[in-house]
C-alpha positions as CSV (number, residue, x, y, z in Angstrom):
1,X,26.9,50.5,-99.1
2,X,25.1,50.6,-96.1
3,X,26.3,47.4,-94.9
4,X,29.7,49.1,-94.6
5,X,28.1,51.0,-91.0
6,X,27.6,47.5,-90.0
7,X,31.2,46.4,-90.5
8,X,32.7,49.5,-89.1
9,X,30.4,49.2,-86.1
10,X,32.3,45.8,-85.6
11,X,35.7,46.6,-86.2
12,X,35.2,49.5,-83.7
13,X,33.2,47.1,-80.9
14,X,36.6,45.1,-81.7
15,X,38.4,47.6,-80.6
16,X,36.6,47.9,-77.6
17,X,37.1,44.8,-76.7
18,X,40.7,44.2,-77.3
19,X,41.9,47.0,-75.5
20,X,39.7,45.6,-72.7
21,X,41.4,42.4,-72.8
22,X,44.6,43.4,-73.2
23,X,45.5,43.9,-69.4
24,X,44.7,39.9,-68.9
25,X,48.3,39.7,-70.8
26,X,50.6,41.1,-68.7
27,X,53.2,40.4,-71.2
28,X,51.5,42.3,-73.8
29,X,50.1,45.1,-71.1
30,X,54.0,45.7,-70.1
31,X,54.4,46.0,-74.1
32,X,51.5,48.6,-74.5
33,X,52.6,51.0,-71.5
34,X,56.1,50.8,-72.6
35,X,55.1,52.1,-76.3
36,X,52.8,54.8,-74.7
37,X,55.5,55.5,-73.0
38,X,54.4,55.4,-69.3
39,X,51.4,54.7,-67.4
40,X,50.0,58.1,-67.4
41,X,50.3,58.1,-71.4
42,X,48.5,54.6,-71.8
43,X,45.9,55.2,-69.6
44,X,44.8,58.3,-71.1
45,X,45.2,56.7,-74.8
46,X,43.2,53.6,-73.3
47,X,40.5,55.8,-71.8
48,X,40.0,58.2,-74.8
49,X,40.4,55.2,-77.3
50,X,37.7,53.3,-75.7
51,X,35.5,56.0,-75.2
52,X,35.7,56.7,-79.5
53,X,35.6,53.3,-80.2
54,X,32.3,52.6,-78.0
55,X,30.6,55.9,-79.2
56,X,31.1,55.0,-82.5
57,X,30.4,51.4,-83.0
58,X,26.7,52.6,-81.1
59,X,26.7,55.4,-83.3
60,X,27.1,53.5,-86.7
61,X,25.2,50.2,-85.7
62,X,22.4,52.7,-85.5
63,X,23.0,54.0,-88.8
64,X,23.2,50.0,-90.5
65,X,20.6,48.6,-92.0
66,X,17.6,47.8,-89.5
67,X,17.1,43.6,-90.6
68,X,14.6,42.8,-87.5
69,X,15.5,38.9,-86.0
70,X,12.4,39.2,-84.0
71,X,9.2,41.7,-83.6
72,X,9.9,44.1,-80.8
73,X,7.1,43.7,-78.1
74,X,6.2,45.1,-75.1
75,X,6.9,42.0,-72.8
76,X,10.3,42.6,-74.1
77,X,10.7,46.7,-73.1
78,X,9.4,45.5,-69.6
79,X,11.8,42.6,-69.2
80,X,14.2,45.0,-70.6
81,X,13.5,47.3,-67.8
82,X,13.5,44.8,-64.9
83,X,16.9,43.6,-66.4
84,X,18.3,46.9,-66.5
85,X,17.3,47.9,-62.9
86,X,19.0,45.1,-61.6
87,X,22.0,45.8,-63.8
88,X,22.8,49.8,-62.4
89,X,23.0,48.4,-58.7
90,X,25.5,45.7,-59.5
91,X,27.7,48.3,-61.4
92,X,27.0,50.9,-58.7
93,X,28.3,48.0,-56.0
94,X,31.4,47.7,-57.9
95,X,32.2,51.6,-57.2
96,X,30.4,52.4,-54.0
97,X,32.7,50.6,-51.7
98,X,32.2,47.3,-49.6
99,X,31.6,43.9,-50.4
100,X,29.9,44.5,-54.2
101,X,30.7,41.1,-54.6
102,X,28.1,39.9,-52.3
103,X,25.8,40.7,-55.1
104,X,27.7,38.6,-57.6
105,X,31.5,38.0,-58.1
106,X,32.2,40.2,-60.6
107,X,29.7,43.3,-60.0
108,X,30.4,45.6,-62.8
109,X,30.7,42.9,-65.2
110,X,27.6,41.2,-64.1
111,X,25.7,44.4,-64.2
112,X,27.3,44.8,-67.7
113,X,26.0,41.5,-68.7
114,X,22.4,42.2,-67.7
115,X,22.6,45.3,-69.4
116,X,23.4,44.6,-72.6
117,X,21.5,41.3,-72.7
118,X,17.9,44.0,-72.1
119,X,19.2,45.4,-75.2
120,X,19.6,42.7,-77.1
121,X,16.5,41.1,-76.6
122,X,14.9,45.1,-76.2
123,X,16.4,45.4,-79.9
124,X,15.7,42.6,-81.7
125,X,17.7,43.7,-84.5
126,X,21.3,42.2,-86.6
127,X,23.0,45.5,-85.8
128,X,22.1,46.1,-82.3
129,X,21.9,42.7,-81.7
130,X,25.9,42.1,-82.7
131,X,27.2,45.0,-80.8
132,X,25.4,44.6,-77.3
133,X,25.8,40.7,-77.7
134,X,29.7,41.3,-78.1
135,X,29.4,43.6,-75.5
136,X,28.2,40.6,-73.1
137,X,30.8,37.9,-74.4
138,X,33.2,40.6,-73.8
139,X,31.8,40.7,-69.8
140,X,32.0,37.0,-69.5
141,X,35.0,36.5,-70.7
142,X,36.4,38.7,-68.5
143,X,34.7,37.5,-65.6
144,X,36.5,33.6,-66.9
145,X,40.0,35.5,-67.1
146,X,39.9,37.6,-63.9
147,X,39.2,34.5,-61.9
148,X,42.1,32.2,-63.3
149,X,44.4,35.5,-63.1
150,X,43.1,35.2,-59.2
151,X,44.2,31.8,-58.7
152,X,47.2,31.9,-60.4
153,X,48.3,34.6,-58.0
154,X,47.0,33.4,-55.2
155,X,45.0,29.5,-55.1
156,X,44.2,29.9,-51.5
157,X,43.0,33.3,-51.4
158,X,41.1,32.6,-54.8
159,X,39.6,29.2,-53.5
160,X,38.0,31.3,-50.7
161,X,36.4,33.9,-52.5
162,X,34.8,31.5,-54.9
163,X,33.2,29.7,-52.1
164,X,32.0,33.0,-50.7
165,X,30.6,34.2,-54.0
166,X,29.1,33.3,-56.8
167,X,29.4,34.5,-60.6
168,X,25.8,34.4,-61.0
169,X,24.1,37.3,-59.9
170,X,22.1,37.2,-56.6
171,X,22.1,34.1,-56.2
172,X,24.3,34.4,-52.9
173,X,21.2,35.7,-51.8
174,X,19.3,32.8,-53.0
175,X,20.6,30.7,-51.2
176,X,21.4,32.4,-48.1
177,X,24.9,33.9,-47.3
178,X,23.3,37.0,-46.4
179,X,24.9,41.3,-47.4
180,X,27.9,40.9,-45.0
181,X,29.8,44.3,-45.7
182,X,27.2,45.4,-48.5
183,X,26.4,48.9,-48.6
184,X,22.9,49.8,-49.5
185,X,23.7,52.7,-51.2
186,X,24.5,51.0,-54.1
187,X,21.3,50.5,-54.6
188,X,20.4,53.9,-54.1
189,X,22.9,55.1,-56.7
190,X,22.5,52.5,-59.0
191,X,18.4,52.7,-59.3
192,X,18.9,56.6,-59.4
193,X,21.3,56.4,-62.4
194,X,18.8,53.9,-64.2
195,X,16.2,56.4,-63.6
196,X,18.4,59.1,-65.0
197,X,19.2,57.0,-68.0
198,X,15.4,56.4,-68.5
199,X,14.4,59.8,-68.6
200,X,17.5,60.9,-70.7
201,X,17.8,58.0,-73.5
202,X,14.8,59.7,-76.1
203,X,17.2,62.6,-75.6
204,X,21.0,61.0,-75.7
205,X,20.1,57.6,-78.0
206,X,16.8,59.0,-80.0
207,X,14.4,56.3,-78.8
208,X,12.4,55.9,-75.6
209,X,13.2,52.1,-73.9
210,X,9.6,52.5,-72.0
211,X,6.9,50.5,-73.1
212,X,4.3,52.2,-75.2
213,X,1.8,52.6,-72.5
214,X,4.4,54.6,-70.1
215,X,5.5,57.0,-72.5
216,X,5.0,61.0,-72.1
């Protein structure tokens, strides 16, 4: 019986993720608005439909059964942590303004990547493990779609921004090309919202991500 959280969890996390792809269709996109019945109408369905099916698939994932892949360790929690501080900048960039993408070509998905690869490997368990690991196929796929829906609309325009960026994250600055039209305070906002999130998690998701040594 309690495998059945599991399977909900899923078929919620699909959810997720299918409303998240749908606007890489535009055929079937044109097909959703016009049911909702405007854009007003579909984006408040898509944002309050997203926002029940994300709570919940965390929310009953954390109710399945907890089968461990691998022992949680403390190696883990602070690789976890260096992951996820470089994660809230890179979604920060994608909001703040400027040239996010000098960070990494897709910013909020990048950022989303990192973020849910700390968990998984954070985790270490079959529940946890499905959702944030579906969570991060979901960001790369999108990162695969938005640049072919980029260069079917425009080759030129797409052939330039790929050779100015780069999908994977910082390595721009890795090899060189410099901040450009980056603003630094996405790295303000993103490293204060990771510290928020730190001190809030034992409170919002019942468990403390710091490593046992760091904790009140």
């Amino acid at each position: 019986m309690a495998w059945l959280w599991l399977l909900a969890s899923l078929a919620l996390m699909s959810l997720f993720l299918a409303l998240h792809l749908l606007p890489f269709s535009p055929a079937a996109r044109t097909r959703a608005v016009t049911a909702a019945g405007g854009e007003r109408t579909y984006a408040l369905l898509f944002t309050a439909l997203s926002l029940v099916a994300l709570i919940g698939a965390f929310g009953l994932a954390a109710s399945a059964p907890a089968v461990r892949l691998w022992p949680s360790s403390e190696g883990l929690r602070w690789l976890a942590l260096g992951l996820t501080a470089l994660a809230f900048p890179l979604i920060a960039a994608a909001y703040v303004g400027g040239e996010g993408w000098r960070l990494a070509r897709h910013p909020m998905l990048a950022g989303v990547t990192l973020w849910a690869f700390a968990h998984l490997i954070a985790t270490g368990t079959l529940a946890a493990g499905l959702v944030f690991a579906l969570v991060g196929a979901y960001a790369l796929a999108a990162m695969v779609l938005s640049d072919r829906r980029l260069a079917r609309r425009d080759a030129q325009a797409a052939c330039a921004h790929f050779a100015q960026s780069h999908p994977v994250p910082f390595w721009g600055l890795v090899r060189g090309d410099g901040l450009g039209g980056f603003k630094p305070l996405a790295l303000l906002v993103g490293l204060g919202l990771w510290a928020a999130f730190l001190a809030a998690h034992p409170w919002l998701f019942g468990v403390s991500p710091l490593p046992l040594g760091w904790r009140g």
